[in-house]
N, C-alpha and C positions, 0 to 999 in steps of 0.2 A: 504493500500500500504506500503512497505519495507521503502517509507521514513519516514513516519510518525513513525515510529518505532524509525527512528535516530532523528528526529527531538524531540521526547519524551527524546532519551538520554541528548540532546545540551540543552533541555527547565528545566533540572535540573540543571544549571548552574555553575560556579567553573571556575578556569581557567584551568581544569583539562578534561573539559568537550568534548574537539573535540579529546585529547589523549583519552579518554575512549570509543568515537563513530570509532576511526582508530583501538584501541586494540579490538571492537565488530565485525567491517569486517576482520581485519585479522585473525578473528578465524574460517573464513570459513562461515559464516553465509548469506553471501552476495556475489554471483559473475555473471558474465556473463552479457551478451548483456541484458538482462531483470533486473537484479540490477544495472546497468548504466541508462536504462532509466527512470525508478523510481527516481533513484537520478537526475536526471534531474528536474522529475517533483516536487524534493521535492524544488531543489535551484530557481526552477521556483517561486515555493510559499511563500517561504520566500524574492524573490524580489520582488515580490509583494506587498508583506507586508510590504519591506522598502519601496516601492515608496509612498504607503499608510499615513504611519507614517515621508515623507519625505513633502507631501503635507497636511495633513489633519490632523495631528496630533500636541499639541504645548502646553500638558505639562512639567511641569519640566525635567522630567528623558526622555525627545526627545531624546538628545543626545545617552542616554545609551541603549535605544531602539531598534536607526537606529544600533548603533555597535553591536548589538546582534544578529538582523534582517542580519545583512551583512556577519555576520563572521558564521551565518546558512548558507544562499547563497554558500558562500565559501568554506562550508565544506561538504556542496552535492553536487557542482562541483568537486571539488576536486577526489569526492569519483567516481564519473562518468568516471575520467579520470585514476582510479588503476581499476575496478572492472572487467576490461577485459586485457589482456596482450596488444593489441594493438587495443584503441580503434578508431572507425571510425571516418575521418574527418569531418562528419556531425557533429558527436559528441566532438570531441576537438572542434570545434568553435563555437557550441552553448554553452559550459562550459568556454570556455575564453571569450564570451561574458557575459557571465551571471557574472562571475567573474570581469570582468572591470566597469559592470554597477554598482554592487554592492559597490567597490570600492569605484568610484565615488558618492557619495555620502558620503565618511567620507573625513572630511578635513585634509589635507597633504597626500592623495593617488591618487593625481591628476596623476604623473608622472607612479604611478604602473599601474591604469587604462587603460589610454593612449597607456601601452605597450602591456598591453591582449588585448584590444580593437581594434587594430592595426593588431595585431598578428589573432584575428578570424577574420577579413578583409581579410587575406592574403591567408586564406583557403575555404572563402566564399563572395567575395565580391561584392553580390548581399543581404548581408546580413543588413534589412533595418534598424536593432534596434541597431545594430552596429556602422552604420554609423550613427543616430540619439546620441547614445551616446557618441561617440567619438567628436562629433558637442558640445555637451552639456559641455563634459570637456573643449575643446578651450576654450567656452563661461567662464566655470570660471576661467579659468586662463587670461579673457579678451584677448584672441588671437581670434580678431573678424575675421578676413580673412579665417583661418583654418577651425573657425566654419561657417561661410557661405561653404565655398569649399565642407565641409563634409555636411553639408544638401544638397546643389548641388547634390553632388554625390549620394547622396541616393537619390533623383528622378531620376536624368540623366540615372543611372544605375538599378534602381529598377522599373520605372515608376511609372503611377498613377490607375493601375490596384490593388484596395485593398482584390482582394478576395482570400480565402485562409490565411490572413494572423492569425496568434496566436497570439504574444503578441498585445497588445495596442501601443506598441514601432515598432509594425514592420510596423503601417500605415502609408501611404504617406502623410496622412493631419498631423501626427507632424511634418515631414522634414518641410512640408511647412509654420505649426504657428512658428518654428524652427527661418527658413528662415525670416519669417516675422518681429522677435523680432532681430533677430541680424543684419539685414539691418537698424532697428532702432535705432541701438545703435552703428553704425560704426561711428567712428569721424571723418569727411571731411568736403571739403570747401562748401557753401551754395549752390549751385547750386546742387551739387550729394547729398547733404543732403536733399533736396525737392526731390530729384529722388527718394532716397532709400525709405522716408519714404511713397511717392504714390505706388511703389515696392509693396513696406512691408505691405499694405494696400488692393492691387491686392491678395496679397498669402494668407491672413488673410480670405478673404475672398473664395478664391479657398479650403482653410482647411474645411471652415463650409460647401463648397458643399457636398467635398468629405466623412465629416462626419460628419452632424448636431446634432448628440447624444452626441458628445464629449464635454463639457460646457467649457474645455480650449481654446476649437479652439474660442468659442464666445465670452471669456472672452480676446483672443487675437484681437480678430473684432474691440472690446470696443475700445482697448489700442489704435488700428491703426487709429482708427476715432478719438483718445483723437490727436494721434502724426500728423494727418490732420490737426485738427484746430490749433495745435503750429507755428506748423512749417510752414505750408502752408498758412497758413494766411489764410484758411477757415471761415465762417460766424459762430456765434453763435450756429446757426441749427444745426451744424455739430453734437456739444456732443448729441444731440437727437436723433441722429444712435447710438452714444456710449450706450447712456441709453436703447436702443435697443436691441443691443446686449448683455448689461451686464443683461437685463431682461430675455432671452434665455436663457445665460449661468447660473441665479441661478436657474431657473423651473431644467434644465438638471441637475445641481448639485442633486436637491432635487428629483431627479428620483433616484439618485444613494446612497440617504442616505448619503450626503456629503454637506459641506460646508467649504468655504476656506474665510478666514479676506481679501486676498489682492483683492477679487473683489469688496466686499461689501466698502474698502477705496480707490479703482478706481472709483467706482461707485457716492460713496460721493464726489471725489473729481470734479468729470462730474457734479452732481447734485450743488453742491457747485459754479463753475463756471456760472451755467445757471440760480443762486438764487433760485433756488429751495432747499429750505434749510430744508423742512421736512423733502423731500426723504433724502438727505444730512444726516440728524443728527441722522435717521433712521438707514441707512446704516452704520453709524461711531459709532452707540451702537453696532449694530449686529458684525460689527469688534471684536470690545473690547468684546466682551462675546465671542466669537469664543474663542479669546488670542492673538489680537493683541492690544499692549497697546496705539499705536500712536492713534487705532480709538478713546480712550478716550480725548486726546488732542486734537485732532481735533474736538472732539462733543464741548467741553469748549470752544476752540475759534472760533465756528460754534455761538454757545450758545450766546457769548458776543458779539458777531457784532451784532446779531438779534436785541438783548435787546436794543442793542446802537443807533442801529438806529430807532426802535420802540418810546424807548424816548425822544430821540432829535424830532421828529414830535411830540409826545402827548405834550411833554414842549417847545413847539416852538423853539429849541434853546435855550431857558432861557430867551430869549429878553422881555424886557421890552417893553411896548404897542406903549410906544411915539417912541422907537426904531424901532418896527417893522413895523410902519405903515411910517417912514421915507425911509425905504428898499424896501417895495412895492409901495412909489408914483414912477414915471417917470421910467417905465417898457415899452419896445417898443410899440409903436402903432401899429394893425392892429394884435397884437398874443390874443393867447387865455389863458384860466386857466385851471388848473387842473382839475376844475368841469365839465366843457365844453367839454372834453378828452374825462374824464371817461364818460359823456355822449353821447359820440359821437355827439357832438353840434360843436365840432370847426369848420367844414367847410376846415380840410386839411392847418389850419393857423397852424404857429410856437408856441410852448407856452413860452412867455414869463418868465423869472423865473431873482430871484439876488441868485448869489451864499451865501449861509451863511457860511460853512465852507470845508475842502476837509477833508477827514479821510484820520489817514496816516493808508494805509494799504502793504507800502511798495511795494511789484513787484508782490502783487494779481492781481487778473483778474475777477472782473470789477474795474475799478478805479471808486469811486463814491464821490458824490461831494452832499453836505447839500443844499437844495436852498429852497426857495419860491415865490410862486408866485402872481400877483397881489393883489389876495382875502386874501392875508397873507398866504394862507395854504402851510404846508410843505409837500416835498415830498424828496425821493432819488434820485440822478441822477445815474442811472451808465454807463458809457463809457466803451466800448469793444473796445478793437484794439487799446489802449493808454496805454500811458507811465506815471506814476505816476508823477515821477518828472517833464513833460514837461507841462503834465496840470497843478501843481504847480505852474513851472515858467509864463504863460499864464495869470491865473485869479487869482484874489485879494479877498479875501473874506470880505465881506461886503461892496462889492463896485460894483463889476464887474455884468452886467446884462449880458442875455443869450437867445439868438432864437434857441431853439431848435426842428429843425425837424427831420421829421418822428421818435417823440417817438413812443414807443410802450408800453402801461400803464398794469399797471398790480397791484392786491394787492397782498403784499407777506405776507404769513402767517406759522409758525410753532408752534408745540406744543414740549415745551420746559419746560420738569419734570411736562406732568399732565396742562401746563397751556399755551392756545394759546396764541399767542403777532404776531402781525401784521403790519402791514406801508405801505402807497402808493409808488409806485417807477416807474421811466419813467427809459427805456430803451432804449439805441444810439447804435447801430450797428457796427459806426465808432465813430471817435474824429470831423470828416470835415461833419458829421453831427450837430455838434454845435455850434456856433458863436458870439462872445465877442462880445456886440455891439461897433463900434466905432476901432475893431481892426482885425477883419476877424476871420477864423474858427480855430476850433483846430486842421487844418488836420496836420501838422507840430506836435503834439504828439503824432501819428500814430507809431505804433511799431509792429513787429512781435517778440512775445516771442519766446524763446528755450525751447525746448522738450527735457528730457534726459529717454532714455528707458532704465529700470531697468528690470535684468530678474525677479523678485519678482511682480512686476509689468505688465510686459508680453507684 
């Protein structure tokens, strides 16, 4: 095809390189209704390849890439719009859209964007990738209203009939994971913020109907079940639809010969929350070897909680024997131990336990607390749905004893560089599942966290 010819000239580079591809069609080589649509299909392939190199690419020279990728784009647009005297409006608004998306993507051409993007609306605005992209600029420019409006518009006016459509941008399931992400990210009072993000969570999932092939739309599924259990104060369970979803979304990735860091440290960070910390440290390498460097920090201090808590059981605490058998006399009557749990012997009684220490883990999720119990052995606590500092202010370590019901026992194990490490750990649901003796529960550290949706994050 006639682009690939220009695309051969622009792929010798130079800043001399689009004046040399303008001096080859002005020499007559290229005209009419049939070298306009060539050049279409050349600035077709070259956005492609930025959005390529926009998602899935993240060596050093990205940058220099995407501006290459974009300023191709723009100069077979460009050329689609001289190569006939006056060409048709079908074709000026798919070149000033091809032109805006292209744009968009390099930073500080938000505003040029914005005005092609705008401008093929105004001659096609039934046009879906248009309104998808013009939604996406809002979005960086954090004009959440604009960009909600513009996904709006591209269903309200395009509907959710996807057949027929060419690009990947012109389907109605992005407006809607679109929609989904920027409902999660609009800043209001708590009330429309539990709205938006059950909204955001409805449309996330209308996306994966309308296209289950797509692993963004799953990888947005994830994010909306991650912004369920923040925000909505959802059970534990919840991230186990996330982990769900983001298992869809990497099979689909790996149908397309693709892989993306920011699901693989969504994923971790779902995994992470629910202690499941293999998948966790899993997913937080696969990050970091994609190129994303936070999964490295995150595997390290994945890494160092495990160890920390692994040891403080195998070393008791460090307590000395006269010590630790002074912390397991006068433990509630009528609870059970940790032996009796794990073997399903308690009979539905509370397990007794004395706090030994609280980790500061800051505004993590689970808040966990060092304890043992009658038979001296140690385990982890960790409380869902609490406030670090409030179980701080509540219990006394080395004093304070503990009725904890409906744990839910579990060993947690990861393999961490080649070498498993392991620990018992009881699981609270709530805070007003566990009770100081002598001073009532922890329901009073009960918290709902904040959820902030990142478009990188989805």
């Amino acid at each position: 095809p006639l682009w690939r010819s220009w695309r051969a000239i622009l792929a010798q580079g130079g800043s001399d390189s689009v004046v040399r591809l303008g001096s080859w069609l002005i020499g007559g080589m290229a005209k009419g209704a049939a070298a306009a649509a060539a050049a279409l299909e050349g600035a077709e392939a070259s956005l492609a390849e930025l959005v390529d190199l926009e998602d899935y690419y993240f060596g050093p020279d990205k940058d220099q890439k995407k501006k290459n990728a974009a300023e191709t784009a723009v100069a077979c647009a460009d050329t689609a719009l001289t190569c006939a005297e006056k060409p048709t409006s079908a074709t000026s608004s798919k070149a000033n859209c091809i032109k805006g998306r292209a744009l968009s993507y390099l930073v500080g051409q938000e505003r040029l964007a914005e005005e092609l993007l705008s401008k093929a609306l105004k001659l096609d605005p039934q046009m879906v990738a248009a309104w998808n992209a013009l939604g996406e600029v809002y979005w960086n420019q954090q004009n959440y209203a604009q960009a909600r409006s513009s996904f709006e518009q591209a269903l309200e006016l395009c509907g959710p009939n996807a057949a027929a459509r060419r690009w990947a941008h012109d389907m109605p399931s992005v407006s809607l994971r679109n929609l989904s992400m920027v409902l999660r990210a609009i800043e209001c009072e708590d009330l429309e913020k539990s709205n938006n993000f059950a909204a955001g969570l409805q449309r996330a999932k209308e996306a994966t109907v309308l296209d289950a092939s797509d692993p963004q739309n799953w990888e947005t599924l994830g994010n909306a079940y991650m912004g369920e259990f923040f925000v909505n104060g959802k059970r534990y369970e919840e991230l186990n639809k996330a982990l769900i979803a983001y298992a869809r979304a990497e099979s689909a990735y790996e149908k397309l010969g693709k892989r993306n860091p920011f699901l693989h440290l969504n994923r971790g960070e779902a995994a992470k929350f629910l202690e499941d910390y293999d998948l966790a440290l899993k997913s937080y390498a696969i990050a970091k070897e994609i190129g994303a460097a936070k999964g490295g920090d995150e595997y390290d201090k994945v890494s160092e909680l495990v160890k920390r808590l692994a040891g403080m059981v195998e070393r008791k605490g460090d307590l000395k024997a006269k010590r630790l058998k002074e912390l397991t006399a006068g433990l509630p009557a009528g609870t059970c131990t940790l032996a009796q749990l794990r073997s399903k012997e308690s009979g539905g009684k509370s397990v007794g336990a004395r706090v030994v220490s609280i980790l500061d883990r800051k505004d993590e999720i689970p808040v966990v607390l060092s304890c043992c119990d009658a038979d001296g052995e140690f385990f982890a606590l960790s409380i869902y749905n609490a406030e670090q500092a409030k179980v701080a202010d509540s219990v006394v370590p080395m004093q304070s004893a503990l009725e904890i019901s409906m744990p839910h026992y579990r060993q947690i194990s990861a393999t961490i560089k080649g070498v498993e490490v392991s620990y018992p750990c009881m699981r609270v649901a709530h805070p007003g599942d566990v009770a100081i003796v002598g001073h009532g529960t922890l329901a009073s550290a009960a918290v709902k966290a904040a959820f902030s949706s990142e478009k990188a994050a989805g």
